[in-house]
BALOBA-1460 file (C-alpha; in Angstrom, 3 decimals):
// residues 313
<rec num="1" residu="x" x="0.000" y="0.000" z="0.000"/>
<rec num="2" residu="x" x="1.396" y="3.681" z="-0.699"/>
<rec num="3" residu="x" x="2.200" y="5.734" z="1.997"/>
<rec num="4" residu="x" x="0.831" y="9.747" z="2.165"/>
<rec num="5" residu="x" x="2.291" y="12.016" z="4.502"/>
<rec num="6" residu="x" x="0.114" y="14.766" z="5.500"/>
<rec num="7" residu="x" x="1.146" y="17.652" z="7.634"/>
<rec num="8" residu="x" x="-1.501" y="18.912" z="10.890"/>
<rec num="9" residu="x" x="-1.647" y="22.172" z="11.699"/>
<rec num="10" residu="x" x="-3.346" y="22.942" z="15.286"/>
<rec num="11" residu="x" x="-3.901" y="25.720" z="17.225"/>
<rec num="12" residu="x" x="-3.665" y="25.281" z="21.251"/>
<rec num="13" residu="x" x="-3.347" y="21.599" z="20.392"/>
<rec num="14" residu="x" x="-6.938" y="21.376" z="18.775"/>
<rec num="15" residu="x" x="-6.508" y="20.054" z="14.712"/>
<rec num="16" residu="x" x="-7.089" y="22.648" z="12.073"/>
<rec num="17" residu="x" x="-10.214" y="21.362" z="10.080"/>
<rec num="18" residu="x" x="-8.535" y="21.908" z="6.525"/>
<rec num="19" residu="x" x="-5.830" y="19.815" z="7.865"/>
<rec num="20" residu="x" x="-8.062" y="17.030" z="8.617"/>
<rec num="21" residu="x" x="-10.030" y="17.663" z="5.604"/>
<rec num="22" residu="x" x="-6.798" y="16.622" z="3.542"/>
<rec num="23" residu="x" x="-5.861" y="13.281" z="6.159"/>
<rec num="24" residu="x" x="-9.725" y="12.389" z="4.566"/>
<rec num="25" residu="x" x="-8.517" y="13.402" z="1.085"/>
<rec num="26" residu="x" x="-5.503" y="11.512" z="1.165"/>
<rec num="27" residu="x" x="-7.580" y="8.623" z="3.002"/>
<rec num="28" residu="x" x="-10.085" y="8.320" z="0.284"/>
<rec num="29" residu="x" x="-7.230" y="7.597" z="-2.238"/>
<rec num="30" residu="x" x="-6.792" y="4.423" z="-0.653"/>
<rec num="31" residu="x" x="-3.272" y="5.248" z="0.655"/>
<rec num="32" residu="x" x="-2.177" y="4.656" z="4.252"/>
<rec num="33" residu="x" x="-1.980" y="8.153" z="5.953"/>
<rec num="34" residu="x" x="0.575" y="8.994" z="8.314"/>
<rec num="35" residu="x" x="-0.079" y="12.242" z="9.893"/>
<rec num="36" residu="x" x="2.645" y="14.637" z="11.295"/>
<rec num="37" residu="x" x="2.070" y="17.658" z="13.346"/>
<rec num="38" residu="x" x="3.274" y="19.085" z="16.738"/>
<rec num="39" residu="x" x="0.678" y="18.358" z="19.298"/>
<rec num="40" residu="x" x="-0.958" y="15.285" z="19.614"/>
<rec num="41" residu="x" x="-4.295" y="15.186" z="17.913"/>
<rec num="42" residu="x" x="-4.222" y="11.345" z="17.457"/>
<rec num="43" residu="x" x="-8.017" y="11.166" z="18.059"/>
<rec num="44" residu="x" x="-9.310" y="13.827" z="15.841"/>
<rec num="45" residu="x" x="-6.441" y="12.490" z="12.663"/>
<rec num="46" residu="x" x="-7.614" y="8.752" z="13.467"/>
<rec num="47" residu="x" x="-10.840" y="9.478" z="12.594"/>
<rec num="48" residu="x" x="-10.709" y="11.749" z="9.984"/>
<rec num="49" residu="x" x="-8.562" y="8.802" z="8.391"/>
<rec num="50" residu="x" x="-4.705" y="8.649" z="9.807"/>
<rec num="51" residu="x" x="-3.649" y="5.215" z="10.712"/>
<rec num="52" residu="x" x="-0.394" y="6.994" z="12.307"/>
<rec num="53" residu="x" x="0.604" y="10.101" z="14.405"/>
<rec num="54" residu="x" x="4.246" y="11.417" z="14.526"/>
<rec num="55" residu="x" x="4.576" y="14.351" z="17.123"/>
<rec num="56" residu="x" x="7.696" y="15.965" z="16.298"/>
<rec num="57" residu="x" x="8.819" y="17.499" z="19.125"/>
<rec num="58" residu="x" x="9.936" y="21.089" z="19.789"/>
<rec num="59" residu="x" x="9.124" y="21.788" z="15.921"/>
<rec num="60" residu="x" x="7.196" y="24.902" z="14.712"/>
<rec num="61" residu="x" x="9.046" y="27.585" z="14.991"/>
<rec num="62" residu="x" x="11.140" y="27.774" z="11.866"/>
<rec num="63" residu="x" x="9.093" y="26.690" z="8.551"/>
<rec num="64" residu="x" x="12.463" y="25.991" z="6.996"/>
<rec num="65" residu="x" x="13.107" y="23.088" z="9.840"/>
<rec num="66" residu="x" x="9.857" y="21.957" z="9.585"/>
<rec num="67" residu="x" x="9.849" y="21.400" z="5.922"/>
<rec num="68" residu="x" x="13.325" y="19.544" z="6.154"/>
<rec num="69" residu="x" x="11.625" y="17.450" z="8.985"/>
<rec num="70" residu="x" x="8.573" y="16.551" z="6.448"/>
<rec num="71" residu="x" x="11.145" y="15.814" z="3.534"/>
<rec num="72" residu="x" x="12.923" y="13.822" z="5.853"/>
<rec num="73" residu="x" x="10.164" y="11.729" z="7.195"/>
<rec num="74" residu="x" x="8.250" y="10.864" z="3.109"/>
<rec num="75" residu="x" x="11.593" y="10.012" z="2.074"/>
<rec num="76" residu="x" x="12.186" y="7.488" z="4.973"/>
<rec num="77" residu="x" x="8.854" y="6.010" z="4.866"/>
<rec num="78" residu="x" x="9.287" y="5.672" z="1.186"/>
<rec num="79" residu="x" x="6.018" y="8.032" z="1.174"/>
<rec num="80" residu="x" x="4.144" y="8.334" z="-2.878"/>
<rec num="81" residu="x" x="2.572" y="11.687" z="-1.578"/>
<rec num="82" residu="x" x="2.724" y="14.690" z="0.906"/>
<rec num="83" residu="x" x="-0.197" y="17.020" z="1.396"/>
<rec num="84" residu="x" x="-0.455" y="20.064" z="3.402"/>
<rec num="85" residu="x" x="-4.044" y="22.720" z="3.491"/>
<rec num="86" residu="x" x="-4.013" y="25.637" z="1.240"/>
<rec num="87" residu="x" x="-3.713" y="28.101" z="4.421"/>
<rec num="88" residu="x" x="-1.684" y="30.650" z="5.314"/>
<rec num="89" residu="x" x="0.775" y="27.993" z="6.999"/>
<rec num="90" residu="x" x="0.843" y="25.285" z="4.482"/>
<rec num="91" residu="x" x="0.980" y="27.801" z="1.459"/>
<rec num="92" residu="x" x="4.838" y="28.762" z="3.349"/>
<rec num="93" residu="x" x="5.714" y="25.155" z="4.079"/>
<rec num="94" residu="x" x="4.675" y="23.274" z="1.224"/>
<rec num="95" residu="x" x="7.086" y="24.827" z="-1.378"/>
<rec num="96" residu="x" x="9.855" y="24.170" z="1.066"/>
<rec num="97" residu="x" x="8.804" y="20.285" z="0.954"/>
<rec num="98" residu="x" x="7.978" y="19.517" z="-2.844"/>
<rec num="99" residu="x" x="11.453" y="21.571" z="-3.344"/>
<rec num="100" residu="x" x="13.639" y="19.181" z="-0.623"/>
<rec num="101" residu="x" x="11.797" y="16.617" z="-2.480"/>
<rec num="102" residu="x" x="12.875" y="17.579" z="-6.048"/>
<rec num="103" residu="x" x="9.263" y="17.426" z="-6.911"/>
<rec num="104" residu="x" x="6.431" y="19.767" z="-8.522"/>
<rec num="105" residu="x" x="3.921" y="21.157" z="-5.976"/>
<rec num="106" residu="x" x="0.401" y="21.322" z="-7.003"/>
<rec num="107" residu="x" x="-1.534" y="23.904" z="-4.756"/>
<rec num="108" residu="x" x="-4.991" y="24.788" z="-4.098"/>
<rec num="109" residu="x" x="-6.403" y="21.656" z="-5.679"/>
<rec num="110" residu="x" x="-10.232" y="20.726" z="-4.814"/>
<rec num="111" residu="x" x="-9.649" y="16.990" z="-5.802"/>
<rec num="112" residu="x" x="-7.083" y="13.738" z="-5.108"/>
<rec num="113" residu="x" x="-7.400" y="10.913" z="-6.401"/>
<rec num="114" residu="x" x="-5.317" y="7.975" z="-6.722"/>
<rec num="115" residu="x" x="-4.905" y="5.873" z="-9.974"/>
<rec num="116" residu="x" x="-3.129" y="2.466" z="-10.825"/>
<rec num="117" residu="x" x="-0.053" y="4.993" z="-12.353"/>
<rec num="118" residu="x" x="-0.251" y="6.674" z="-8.843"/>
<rec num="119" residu="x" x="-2.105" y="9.869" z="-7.513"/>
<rec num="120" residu="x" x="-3.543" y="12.675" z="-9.397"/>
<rec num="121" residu="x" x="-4.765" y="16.793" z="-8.459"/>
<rec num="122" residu="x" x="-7.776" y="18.678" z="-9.707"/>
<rec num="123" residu="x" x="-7.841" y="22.199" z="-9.793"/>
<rec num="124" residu="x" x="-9.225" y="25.229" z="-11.652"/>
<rec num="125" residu="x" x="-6.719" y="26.438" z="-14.208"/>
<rec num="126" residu="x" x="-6.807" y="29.841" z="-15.917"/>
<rec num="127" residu="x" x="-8.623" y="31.984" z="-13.167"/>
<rec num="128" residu="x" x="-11.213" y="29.039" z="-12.326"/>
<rec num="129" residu="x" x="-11.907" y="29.074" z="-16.729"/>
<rec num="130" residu="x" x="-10.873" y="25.386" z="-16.951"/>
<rec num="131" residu="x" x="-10.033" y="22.486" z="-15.162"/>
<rec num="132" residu="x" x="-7.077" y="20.877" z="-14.697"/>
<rec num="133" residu="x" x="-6.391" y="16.937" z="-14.125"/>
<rec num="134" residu="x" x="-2.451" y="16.801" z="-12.647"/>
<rec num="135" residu="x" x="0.243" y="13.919" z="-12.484"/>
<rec num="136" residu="x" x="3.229" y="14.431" z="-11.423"/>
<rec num="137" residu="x" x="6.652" y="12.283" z="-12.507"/>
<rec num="138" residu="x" x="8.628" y="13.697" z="-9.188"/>
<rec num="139" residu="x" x="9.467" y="11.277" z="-6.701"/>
<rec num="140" residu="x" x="6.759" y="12.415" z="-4.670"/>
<rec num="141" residu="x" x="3.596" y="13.797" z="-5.431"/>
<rec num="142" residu="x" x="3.297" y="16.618" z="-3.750"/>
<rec num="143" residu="x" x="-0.208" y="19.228" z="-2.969"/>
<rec num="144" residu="x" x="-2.158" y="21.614" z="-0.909"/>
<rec num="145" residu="x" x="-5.801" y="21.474" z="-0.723"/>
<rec num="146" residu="x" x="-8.504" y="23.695" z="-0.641"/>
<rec num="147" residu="x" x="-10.135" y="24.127" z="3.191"/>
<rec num="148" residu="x" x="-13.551" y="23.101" z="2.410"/>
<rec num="149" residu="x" x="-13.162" y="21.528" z="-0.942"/>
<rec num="150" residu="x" x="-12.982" y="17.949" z="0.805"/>
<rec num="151" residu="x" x="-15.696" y="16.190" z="2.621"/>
<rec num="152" residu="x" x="-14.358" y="15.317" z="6.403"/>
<rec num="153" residu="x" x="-14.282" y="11.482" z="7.559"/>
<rec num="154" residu="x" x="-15.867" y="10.401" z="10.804"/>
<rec num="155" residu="x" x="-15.809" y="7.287" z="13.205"/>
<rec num="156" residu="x" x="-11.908" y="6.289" z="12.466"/>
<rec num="157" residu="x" x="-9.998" y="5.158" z="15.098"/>
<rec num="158" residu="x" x="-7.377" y="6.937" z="17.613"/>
<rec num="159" residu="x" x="-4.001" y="6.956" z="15.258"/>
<rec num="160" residu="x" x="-1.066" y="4.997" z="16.659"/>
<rec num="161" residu="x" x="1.545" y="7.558" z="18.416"/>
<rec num="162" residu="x" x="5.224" y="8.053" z="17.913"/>
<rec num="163" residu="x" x="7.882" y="10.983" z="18.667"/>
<rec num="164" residu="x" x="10.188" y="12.357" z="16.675"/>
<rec num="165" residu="x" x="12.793" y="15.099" z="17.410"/>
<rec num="166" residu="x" x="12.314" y="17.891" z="15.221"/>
<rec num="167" residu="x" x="15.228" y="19.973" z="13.716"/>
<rec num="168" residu="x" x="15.817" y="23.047" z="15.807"/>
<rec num="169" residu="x" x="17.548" y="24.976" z="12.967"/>
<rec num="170" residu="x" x="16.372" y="26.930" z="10.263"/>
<rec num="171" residu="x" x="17.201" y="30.073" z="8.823"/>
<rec num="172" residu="x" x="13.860" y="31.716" z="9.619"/>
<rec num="173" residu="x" x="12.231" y="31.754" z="13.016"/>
<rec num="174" residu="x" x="9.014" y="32.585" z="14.309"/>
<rec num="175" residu="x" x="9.463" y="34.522" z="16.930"/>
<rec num="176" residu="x" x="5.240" y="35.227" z="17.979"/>
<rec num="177" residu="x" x="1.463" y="34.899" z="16.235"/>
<rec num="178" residu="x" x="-0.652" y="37.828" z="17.064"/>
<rec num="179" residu="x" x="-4.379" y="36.520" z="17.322"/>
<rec num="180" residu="x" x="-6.956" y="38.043" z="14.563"/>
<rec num="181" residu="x" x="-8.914" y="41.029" z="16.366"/>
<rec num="182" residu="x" x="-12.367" y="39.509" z="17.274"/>
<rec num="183" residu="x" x="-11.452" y="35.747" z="17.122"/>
<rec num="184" residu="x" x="-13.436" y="36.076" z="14.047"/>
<rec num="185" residu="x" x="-13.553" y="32.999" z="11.697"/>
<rec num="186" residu="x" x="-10.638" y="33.325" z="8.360"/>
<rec num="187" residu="x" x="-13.084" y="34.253" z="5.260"/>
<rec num="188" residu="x" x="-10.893" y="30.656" z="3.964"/>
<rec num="189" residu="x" x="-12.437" y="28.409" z="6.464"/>
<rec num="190" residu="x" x="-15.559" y="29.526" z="7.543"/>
<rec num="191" residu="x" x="-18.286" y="27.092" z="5.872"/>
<rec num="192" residu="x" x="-20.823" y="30.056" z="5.303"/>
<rec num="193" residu="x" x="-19.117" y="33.403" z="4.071"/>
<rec num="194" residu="x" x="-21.251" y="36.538" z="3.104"/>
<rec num="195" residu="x" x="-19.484" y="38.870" z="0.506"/>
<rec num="196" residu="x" x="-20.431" y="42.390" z="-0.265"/>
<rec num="197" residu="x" x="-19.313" y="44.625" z="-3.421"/>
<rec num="198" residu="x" x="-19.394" y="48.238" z="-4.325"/>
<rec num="199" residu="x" x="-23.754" y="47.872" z="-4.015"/>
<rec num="200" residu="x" x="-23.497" y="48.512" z="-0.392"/>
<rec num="201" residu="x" x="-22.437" y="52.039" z="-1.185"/>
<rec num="202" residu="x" x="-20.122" y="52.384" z="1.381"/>
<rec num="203" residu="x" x="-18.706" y="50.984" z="4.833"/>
<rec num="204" residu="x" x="-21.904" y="52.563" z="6.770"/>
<rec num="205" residu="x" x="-24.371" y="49.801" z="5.506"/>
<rec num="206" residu="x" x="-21.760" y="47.295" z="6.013"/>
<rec num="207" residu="x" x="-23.658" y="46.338" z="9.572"/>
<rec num="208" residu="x" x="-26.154" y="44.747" z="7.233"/>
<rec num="209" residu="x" x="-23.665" y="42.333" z="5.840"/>
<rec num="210" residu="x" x="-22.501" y="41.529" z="9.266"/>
<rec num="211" residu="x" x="-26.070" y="40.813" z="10.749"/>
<rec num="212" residu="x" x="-26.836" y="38.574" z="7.478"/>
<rec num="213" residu="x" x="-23.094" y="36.542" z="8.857"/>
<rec num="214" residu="x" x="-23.978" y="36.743" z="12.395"/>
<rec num="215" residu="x" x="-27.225" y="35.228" z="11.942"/>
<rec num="216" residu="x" x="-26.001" y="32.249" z="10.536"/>
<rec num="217" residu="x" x="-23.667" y="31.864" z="13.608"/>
<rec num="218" residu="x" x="-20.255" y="30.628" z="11.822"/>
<rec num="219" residu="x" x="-20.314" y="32.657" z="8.577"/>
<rec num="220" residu="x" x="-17.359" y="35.089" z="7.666"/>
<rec num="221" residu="x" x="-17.645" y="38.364" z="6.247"/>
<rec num="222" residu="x" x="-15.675" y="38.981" z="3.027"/>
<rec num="223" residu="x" x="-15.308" y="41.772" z="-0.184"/>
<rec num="224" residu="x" x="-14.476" y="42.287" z="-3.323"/>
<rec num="225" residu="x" x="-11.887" y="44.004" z="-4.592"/>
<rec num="226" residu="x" x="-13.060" y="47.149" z="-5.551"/>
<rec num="227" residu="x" x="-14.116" y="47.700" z="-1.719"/>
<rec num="228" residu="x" x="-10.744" y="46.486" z="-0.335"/>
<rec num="229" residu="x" x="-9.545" y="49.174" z="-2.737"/>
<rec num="230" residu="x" x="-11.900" y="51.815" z="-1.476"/>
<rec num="231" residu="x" x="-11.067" y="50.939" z="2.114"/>
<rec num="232" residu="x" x="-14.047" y="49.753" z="3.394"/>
<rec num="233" residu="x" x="-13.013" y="46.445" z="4.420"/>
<rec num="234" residu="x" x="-9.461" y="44.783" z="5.533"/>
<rec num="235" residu="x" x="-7.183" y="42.923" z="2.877"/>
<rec num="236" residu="x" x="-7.916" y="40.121" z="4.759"/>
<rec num="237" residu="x" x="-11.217" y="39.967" z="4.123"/>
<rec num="238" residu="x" x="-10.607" y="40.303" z="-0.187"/>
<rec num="239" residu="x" x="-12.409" y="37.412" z="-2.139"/>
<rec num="240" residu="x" x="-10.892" y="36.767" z="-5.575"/>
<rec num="241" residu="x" x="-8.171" y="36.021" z="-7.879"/>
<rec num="242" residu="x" x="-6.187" y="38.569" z="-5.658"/>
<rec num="243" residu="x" x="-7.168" y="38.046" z="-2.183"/>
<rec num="244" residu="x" x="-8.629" y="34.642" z="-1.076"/>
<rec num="245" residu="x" x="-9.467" y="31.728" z="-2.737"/>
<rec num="246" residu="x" x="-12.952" y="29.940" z="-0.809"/>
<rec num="247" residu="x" x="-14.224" y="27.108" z="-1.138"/>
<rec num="248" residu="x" x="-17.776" y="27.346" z="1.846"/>
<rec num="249" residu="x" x="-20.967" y="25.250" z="2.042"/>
<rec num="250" residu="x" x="-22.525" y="28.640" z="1.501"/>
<rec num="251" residu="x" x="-21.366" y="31.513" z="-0.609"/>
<rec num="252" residu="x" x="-23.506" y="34.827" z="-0.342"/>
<rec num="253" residu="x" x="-22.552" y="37.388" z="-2.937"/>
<rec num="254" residu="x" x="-24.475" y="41.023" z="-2.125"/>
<rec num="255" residu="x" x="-24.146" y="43.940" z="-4.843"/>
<rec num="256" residu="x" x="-21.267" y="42.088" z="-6.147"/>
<rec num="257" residu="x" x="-21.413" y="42.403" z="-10.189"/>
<rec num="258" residu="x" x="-19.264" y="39.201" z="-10.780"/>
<rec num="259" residu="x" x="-16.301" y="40.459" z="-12.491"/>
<rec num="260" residu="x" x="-14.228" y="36.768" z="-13.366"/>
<rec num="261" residu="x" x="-11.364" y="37.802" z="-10.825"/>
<rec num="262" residu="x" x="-13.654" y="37.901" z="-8.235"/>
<rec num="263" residu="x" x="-15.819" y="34.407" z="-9.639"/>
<rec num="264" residu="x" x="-11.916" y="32.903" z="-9.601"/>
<rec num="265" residu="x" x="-12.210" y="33.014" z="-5.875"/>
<rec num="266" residu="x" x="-15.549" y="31.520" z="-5.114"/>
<rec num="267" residu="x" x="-16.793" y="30.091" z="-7.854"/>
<rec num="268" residu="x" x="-16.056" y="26.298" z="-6.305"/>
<rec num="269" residu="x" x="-18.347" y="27.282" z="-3.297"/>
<rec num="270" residu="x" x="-21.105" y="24.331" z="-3.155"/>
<rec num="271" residu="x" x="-24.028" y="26.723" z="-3.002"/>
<rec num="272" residu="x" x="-23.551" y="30.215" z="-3.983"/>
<rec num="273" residu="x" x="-26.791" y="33.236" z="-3.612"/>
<rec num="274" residu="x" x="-26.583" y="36.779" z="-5.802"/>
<rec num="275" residu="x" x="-28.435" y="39.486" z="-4.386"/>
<rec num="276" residu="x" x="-27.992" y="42.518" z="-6.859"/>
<rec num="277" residu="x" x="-30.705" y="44.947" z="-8.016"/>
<rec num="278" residu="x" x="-28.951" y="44.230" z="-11.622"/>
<rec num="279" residu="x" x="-30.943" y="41.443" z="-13.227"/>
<rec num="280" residu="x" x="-28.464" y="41.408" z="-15.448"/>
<rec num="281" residu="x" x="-25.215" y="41.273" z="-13.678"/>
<rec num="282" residu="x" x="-22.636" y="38.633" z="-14.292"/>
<rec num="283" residu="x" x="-22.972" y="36.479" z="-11.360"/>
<rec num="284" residu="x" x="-26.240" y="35.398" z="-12.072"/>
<rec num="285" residu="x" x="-24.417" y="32.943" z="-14.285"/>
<rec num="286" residu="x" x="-23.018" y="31.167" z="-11.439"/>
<rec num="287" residu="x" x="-25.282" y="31.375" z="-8.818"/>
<rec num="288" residu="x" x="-27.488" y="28.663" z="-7.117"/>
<rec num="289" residu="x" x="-30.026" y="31.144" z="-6.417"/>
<rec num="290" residu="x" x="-30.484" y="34.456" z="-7.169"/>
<rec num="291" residu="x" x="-32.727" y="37.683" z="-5.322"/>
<rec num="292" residu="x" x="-33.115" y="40.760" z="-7.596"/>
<rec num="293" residu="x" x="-33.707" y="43.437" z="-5.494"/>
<rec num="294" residu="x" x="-32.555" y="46.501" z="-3.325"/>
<rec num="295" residu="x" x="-29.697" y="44.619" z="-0.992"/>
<rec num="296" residu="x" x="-30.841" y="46.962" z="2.007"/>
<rec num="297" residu="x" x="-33.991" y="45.647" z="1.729"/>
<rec num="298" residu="x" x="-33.550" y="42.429" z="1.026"/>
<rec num="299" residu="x" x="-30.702" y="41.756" z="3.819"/>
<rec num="300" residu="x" x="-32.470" y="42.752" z="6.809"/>
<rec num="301" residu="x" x="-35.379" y="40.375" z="5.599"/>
<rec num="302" residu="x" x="-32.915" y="37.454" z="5.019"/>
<rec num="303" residu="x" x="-31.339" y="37.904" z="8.438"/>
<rec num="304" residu="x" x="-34.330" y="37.474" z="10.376"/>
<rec num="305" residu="x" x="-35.738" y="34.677" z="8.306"/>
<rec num="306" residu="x" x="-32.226" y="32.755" z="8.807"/>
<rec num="307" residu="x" x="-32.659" y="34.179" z="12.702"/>
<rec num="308" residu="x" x="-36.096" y="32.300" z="12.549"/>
<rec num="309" residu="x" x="-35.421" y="28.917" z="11.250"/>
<rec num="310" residu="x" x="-32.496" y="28.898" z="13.719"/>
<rec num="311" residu="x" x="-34.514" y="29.516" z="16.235"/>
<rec num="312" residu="x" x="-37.080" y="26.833" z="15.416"/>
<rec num="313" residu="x" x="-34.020" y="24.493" z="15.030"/>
């Protein structure tokens, strides 16, 4: 059976969900999954598909050190594939690996899937205008995935536990992680995340889109472009081909025309809603379901029907 490393982020020694979301991807390739992080999680990567832990010890504070550790660890186990979530974290580490590796890293993908020649990547291509099937002829196959894009595995067993030392090293060191203000959920992760464009008119009405996200009760807010531009809303927050690629349950675009940068970043959502007073506008094309009409009107009303059904449970 081939052999998948996967790297585990955590935070206060609770898994990252995109992490786990890629132990299930590289589970449901048939591949045995040996997981690697810094804290043990054994119980949440057993069941979400890891039939092995390694703990490296004292690791995390250079990504250089930790990406030699990883590199180390594939090659030893005589590993077919390393994965690593498209966040913040495994977007730095990742190219360090595939590179130690000598192979090609294949980021952001929303499939993998493993053939009788060895695994395979999907991802959109060309600003989310095609799709793309990947191999790779490295000695590893190497990826990120998508937070979201993968379905998350239940009811597997605690994975077995072993220590490693980790390389102390590196020529970069993290030296501190401020917190985001809020604790507010990353527009990346959150599985509901309502967008607003330049048809709010202006940061005053942007209460409305964050009574429409608190409603739902683990939504993110996020923007296009043109109002990160403007300086309504935090970089952070920026949807599209140049800010954040998401990938939510839920995608709610309000007075958002649908310009193909901004589709390039949510276009993969699995349910996407327009509201635009446009019955034209662009991102009609892509959306699930769409509301013509006045977006101050029309959000207050959705909030309190979401509110509602909540309520009713």
């Amino acid at each position: 059976m081939s052999k998948i490393i996967v790297f585990v982020e955590h935070k206060n020694g609770t898994a990252a969900r995109a992490s786990l979301e890629a132990v299930s991807a590289a589970r449901a390739t048939g591949a045995e999954v040996i997981a690697v992080a810094s804290a043990d999680v054994a119980a949440a990567a057993g069941a979400a598909g890891a039939g092995q832990l390694i703990i490296l010890s004292g690791a995390g504070a250079s990504p250089d050190a930790l990406a030699a550790d990883l590199a180390a660890i594939a090659k030893e186990s005589g590993a077919s594939g390393f994965l690593a979530a498209a966040t913040s974290a495994g977007r730095d580490l990742a190219p360090r690996v595939a590179a130690l590796l000598d192979s090609t890293l294949f980021a952001d993908c929303t499939h993998i899937r493993g053939t009788p020649a060895g695994l395979s990547a999907v991802r959109p291509w060309l600003a989310g205008k095609a799709i793309a099937t990947l191999t790779s002829s490295g000695p590893v196959f190497c990826a990120t995935t998508r937070p979201n894009a993968f379905a998350l595995s239940s009811g597997g067993a605690a994975a077995s536990v072993s220590t490693r030392a980790g390389t102390s090293a590196g020529k970069s060191q993290v030296t501190g992680i401020a917190p985001k203000p809020g604790g507010r959920l990353d527009v990346k992760e959150a599985p509901v995340v309502v967008s607003g464009g330049r048809g709010m008119k202006g940061p005053e009405h942007w209460n409305l889109i964050e009574e429409l996200a608190a409603s739902f009760g683990n939504a993110a807010t996020g923007a296009s472009r043109a109002v990160v531009d403007a300086g309504w809303r935090p970089h952070g927050e920026q949807v599209g081909q140049t800010g954040k690629t998401v990938a939510p349950q839920l995608y709610v675009a309000v007075g958002i025309s649908g310009a193909i940068q901004h589709l390039a970043g949510m276009r993969t959502s699995k349910v996407i809603v327009a509201i635009n007073k446009d019955k034209d506008a662009p991102i009609f094309k892509v959306a699930d379901f769409g509301i013509v009409g006045d977006a101050f009107e029309v959000l207050p009303a959705l909030s309190t029907a979401v509110k509602d059904l909540k309520a009713k449970g």
